[in-house]
C-alpha positions in Angstrom: 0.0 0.0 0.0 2.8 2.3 0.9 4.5 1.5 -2.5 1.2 3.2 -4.3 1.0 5.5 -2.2 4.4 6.5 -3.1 3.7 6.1 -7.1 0.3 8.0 -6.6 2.5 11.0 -5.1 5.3 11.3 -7.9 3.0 10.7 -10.6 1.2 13.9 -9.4 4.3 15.7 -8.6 5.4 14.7 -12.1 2.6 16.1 -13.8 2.5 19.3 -11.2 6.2 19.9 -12.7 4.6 19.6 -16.6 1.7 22.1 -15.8 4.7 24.7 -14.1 7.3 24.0 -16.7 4.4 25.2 -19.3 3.8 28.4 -16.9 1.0 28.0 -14.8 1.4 29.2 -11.2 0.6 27.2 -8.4 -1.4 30.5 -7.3 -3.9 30.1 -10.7 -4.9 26.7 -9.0 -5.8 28.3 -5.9 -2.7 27.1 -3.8 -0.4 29.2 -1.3 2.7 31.2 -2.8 5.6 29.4 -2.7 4.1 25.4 -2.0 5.6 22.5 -3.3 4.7 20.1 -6.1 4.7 17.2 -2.8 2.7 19.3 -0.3 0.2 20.8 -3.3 -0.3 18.2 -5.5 -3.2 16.6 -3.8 -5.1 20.0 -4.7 -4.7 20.2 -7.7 -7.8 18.9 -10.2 -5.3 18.2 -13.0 -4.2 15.4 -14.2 -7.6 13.1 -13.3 -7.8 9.4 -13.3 -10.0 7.6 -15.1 -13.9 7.7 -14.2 -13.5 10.6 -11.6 -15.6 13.4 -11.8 -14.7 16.3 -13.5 -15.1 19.3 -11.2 -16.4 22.6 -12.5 -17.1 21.5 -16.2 -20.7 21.5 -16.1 -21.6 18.1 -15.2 -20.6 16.4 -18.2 -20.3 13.3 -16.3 -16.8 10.8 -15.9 -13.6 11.3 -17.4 -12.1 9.6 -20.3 -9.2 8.2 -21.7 -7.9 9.2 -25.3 -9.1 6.0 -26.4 -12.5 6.5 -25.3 -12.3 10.0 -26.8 -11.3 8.5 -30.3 -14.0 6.0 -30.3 -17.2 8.0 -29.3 -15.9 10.5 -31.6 -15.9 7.9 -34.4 -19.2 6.6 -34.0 -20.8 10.0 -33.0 -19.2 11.7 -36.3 -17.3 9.1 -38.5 -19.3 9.3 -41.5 -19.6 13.1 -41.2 -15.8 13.1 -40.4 -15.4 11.1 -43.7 -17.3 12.7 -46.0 -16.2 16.1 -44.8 -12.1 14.9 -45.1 -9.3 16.4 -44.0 -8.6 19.3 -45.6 -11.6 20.8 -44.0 -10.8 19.0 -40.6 -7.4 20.9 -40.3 -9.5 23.9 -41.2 -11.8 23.6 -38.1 -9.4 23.0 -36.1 -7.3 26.2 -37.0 -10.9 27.6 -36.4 -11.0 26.2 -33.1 -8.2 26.9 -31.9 -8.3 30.6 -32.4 -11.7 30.4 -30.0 -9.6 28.9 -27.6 -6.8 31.2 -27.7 -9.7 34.0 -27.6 -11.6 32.2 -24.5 -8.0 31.9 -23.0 -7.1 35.6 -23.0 -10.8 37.1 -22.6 -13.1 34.2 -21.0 -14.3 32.8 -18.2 -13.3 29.2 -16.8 -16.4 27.6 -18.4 -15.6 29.1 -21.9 -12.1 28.0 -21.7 -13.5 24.1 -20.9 -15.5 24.5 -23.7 -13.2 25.3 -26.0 -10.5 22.8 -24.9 -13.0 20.5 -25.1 -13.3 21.6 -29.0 -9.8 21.4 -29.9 -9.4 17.7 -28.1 -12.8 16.4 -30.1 -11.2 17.9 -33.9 -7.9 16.8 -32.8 -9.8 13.6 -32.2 -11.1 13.5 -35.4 -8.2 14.6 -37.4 -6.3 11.7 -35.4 -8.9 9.5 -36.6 -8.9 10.1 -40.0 -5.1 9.7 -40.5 -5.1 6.5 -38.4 -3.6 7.4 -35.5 -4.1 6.2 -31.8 -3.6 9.2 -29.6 -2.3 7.3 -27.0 0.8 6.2 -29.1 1.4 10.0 -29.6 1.4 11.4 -26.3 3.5 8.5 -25.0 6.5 10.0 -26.3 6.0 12.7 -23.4 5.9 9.7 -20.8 9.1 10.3 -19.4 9.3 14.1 -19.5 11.0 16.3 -22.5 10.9 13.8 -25.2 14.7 15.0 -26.1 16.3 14.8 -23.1 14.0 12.4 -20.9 14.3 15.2 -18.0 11.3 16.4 -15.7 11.1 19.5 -16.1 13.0 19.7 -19.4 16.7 20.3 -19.0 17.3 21.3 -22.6 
């Protein structure tokens, strides 16, 4: 038990280190200046498990993985997806990514959700249509800085 414990903890402080190394603040999640990764991970919503409830997104129910995401996107908008090709795909999601830069700057916490949301369901579908499993992808960050294998990147 201690063992997971311990795995549980440095997988959080791992992923704490990602979200600072990309600029976040421990002070945007709501925690004291100057607390660690160890004594603030536990308070931070991000990254979730599997299946446990999303806080402050509206109810949309569990989380899932990105091969969850992949397959309900498929069967909720293959054909549509198909027909529509990639071309336009890459062009929605240019689209939707400016909203997101624009909810990022100017909106509100719920606006932002939304339009991540956006971007991860046409990256979804783009993925899709070129074959590829998005888990494979975002393995190569696993370790940290897919160059140097350091957490935070040492590069």
């Amino acid at each position: 038990m201690a063992a997971a414990v311990t795995r549980s903890a440095s997988r959080w402080d791992r992923a704490l280190r990602r979200w600072v190394a990309m600029g976040f603040s421990f002070s945007q999640f709501g925690l004291a200046r100057g607390a660690s990764p160890a004594t603030a991970a536990h308070r931070v919503p991000f990254p979730r498990k599997p299946n446990q409830e999303r806080p402050g997104c509206g109810g949309y129910g569990p989380a899932m993985d990105l091969v969850e995401l992949q397959d309900i996107i498929e069967r909720t908008y293959g054909d549509r997806d198909r027909e529509r090709g990639v071309s336009a795909t890459v062009a929605w999601l240019a689209e939707e990514i400016g909203e997101l830069a624009q909810a990022v700057r100017k909106g509100t916490y719920e606006q932002q959700v939304h339009e991540f949301g956006d971007v991860i369901a046409w990256v979804a579908t783009l993925a899709n249509q070129q074959g590829i499993d998005l888990t494979v992808a975002a393995e190569r960050f696993a370790a940290g800085c897919p160059k140097c294998a350091a957490l935070p990147c040492a590069c």
